[in-house]
C-alpha beads as a LAMMPS data file, in Angstrom:
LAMMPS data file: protein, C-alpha beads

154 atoms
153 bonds

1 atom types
1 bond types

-500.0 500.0 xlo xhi
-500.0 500.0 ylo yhi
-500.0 500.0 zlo zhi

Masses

1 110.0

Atoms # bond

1 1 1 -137.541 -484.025 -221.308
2 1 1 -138.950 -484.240 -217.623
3 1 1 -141.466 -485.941 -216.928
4 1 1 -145.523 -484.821 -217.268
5 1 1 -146.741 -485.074 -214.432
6 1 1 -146.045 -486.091 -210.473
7 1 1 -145.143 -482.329 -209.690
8 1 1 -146.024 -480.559 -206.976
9 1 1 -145.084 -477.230 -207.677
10 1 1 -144.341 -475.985 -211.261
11 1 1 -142.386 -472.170 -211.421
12 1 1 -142.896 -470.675 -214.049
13 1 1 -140.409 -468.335 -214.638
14 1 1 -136.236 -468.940 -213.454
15 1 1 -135.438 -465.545 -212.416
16 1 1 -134.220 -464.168 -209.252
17 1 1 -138.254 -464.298 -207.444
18 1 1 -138.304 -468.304 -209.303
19 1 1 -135.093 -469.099 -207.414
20 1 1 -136.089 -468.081 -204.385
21 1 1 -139.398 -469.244 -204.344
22 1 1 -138.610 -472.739 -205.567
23 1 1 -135.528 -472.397 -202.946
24 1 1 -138.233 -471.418 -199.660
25 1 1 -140.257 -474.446 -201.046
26 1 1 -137.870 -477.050 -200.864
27 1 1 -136.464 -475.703 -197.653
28 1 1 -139.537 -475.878 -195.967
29 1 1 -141.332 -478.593 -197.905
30 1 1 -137.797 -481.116 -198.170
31 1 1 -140.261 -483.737 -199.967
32 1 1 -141.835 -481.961 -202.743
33 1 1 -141.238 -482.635 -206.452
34 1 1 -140.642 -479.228 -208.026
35 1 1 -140.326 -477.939 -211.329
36 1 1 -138.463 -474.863 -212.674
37 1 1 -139.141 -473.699 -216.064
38 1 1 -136.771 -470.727 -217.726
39 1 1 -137.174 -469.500 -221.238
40 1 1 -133.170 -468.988 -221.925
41 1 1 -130.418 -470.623 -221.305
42 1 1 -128.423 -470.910 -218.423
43 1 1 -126.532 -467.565 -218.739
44 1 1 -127.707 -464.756 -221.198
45 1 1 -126.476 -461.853 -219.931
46 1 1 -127.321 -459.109 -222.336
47 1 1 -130.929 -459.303 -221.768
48 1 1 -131.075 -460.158 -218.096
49 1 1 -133.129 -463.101 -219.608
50 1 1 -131.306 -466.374 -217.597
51 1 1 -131.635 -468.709 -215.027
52 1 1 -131.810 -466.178 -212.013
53 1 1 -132.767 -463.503 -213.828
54 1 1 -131.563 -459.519 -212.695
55 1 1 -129.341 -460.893 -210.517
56 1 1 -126.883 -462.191 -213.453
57 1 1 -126.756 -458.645 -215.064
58 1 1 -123.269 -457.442 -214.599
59 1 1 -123.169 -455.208 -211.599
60 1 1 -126.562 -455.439 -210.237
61 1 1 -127.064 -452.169 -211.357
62 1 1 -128.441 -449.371 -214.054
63 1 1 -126.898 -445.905 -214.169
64 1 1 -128.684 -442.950 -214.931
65 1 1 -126.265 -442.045 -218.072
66 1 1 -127.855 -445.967 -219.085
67 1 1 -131.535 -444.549 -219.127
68 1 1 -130.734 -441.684 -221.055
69 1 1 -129.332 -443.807 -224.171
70 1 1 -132.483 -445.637 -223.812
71 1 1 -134.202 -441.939 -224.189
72 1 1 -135.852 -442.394 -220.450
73 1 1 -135.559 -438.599 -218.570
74 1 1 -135.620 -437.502 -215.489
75 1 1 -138.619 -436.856 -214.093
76 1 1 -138.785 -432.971 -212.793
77 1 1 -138.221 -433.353 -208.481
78 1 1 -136.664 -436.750 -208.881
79 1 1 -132.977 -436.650 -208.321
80 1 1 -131.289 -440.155 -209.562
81 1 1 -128.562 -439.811 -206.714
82 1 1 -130.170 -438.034 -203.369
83 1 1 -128.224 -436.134 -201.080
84 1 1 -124.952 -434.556 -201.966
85 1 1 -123.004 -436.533 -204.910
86 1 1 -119.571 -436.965 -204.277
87 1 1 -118.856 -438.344 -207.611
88 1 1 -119.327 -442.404 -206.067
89 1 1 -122.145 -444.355 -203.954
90 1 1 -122.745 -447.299 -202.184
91 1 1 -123.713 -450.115 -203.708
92 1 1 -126.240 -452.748 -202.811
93 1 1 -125.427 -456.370 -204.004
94 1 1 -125.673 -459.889 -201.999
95 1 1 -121.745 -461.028 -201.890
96 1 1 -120.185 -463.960 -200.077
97 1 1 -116.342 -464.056 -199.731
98 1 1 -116.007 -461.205 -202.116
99 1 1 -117.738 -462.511 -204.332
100 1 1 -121.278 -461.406 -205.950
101 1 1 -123.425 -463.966 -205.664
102 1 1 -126.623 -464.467 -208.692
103 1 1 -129.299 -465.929 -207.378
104 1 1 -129.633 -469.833 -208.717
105 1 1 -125.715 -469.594 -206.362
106 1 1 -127.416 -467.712 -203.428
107 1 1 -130.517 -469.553 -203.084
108 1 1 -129.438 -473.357 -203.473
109 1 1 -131.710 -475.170 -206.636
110 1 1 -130.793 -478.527 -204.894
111 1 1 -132.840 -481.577 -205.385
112 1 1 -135.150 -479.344 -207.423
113 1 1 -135.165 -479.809 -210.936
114 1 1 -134.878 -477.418 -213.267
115 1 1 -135.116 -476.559 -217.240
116 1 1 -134.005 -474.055 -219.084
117 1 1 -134.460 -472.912 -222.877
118 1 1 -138.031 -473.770 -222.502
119 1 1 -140.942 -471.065 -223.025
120 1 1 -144.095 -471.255 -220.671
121 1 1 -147.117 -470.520 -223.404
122 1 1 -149.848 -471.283 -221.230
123 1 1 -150.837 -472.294 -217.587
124 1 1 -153.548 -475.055 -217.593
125 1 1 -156.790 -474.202 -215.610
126 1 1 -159.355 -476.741 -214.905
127 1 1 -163.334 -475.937 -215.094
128 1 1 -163.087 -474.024 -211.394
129 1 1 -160.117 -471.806 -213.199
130 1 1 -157.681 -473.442 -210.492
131 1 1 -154.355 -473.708 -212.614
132 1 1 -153.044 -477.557 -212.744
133 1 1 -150.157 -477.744 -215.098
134 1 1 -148.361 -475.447 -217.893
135 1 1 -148.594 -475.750 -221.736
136 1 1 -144.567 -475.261 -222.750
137 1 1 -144.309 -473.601 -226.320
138 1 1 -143.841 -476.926 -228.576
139 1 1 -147.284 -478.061 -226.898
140 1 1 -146.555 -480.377 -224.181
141 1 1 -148.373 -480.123 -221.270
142 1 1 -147.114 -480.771 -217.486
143 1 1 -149.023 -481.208 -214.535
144 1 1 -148.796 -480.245 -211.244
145 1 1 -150.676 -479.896 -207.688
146 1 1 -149.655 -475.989 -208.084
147 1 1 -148.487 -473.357 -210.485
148 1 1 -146.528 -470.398 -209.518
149 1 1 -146.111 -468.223 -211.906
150 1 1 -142.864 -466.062 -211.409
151 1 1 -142.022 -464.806 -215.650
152 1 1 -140.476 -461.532 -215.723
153 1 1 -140.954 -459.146 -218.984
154 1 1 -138.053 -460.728 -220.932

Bonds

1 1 1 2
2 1 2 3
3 1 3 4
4 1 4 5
5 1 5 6
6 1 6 7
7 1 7 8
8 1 8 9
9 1 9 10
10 1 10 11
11 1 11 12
12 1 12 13
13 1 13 14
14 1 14 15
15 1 15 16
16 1 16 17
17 1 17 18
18 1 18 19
19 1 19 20
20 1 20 21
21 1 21 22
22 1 22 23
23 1 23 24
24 1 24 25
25 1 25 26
26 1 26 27
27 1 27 28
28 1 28 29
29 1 29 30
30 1 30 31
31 1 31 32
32 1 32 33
33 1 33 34
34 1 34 35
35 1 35 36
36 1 36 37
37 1 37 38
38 1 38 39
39 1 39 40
40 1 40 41
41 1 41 42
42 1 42 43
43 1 43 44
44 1 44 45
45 1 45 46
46 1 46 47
47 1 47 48
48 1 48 49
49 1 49 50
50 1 50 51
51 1 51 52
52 1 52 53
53 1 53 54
54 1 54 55
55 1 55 56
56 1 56 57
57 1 57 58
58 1 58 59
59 1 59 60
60 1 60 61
61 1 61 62
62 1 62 63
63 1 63 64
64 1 64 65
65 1 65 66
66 1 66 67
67 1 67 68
68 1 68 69
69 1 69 70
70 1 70 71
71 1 71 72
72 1 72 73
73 1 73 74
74 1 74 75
75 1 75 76
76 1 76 77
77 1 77 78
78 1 78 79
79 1 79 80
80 1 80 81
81 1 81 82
82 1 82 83
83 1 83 84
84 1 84 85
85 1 85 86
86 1 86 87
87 1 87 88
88 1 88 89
89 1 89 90
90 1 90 91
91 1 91 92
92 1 92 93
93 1 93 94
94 1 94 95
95 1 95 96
96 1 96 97
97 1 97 98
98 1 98 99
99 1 99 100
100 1 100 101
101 1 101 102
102 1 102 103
103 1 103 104
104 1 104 105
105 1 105 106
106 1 106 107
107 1 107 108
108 1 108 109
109 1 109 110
110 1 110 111
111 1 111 112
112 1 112 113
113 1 113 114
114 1 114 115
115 1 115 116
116 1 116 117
117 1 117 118
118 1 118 119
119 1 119 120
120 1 120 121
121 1 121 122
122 1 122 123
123 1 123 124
124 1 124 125
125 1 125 126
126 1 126 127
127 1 127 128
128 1 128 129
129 1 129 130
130 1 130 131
131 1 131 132
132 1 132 133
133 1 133 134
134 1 134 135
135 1 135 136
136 1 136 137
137 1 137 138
138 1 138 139
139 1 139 140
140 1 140 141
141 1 141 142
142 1 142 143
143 1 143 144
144 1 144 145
145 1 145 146
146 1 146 147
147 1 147 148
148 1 148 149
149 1 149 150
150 1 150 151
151 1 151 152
152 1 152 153
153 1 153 154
């Protein structure tokens, strides 16, 4: 377990916004304790629910034959793939050396610490409703000067 409190910055929530936040923080703030907290493990693929959240899916990526076995339609006017469909498309995804990169790789978690399989229930608030720790799931509480709260819906 870490340790209560002495935090300056608890995020809540690993995913690819956690990463990068916690990442900008400690670049720009090289002296600041900071805490990530992620629900799952490490890597969990099928749900997107891991440490750097979308970015881990395989492929970056959702097809529209994907939405339709999940019963989600087309909206009328809305075309999926604009301008004239050759059968491929370009691609969008953050790669270095060939490689894509997920982003706990692409946005450096060093000298933060981070902790994974452990559930955010609550963020603390004092009387002014100015958030000062997080309440994890078996109870414990943590303290911090700030909370950011980054959870995705997984």
């Amino acid at each position: 377990m870490v340790a209560t409190t002495g935090w300056d910055y608890i995020v809540a929530g690993g995913g690819l916004t956690g990463c990068v936040v916690a990442h900008r923080l400690k670049q720009y703030q090289s002296w600041s304790c900071i805490l990530v907290i992620e629900a799952s493990p490490n890597i969990d693929i099928p749900s997107r629910r891991a440490l750097g959240g979308g970015s881990v899916m395989n492929g970056s990526g959702i097809t529209e034959k994907a939405l339709e076995e999940y019963g989600v339609h087309k909206l009328p006017g809305i075309d999926f793939n604009t301008g004239t469909n050759l059968g491929f498309g370009g691609l969008n995804e953050n790669r270095s050396n060939g490689t894509r990169q997920i982003a706990p790789l692409a946005y450096f978690l060093e000298d933060v610490t981070v902790l994974t399989k452990t559930l955010v229930g609550s963020i603390l608030m004092d009387k002014d409703l100015i958030a000062i720790g997080v309440r994890l799931g078996d109870g414990t509480e943590i303290r911090s000067n700030e909370v950011i709260a980054t959870a995705g819906a997984y």
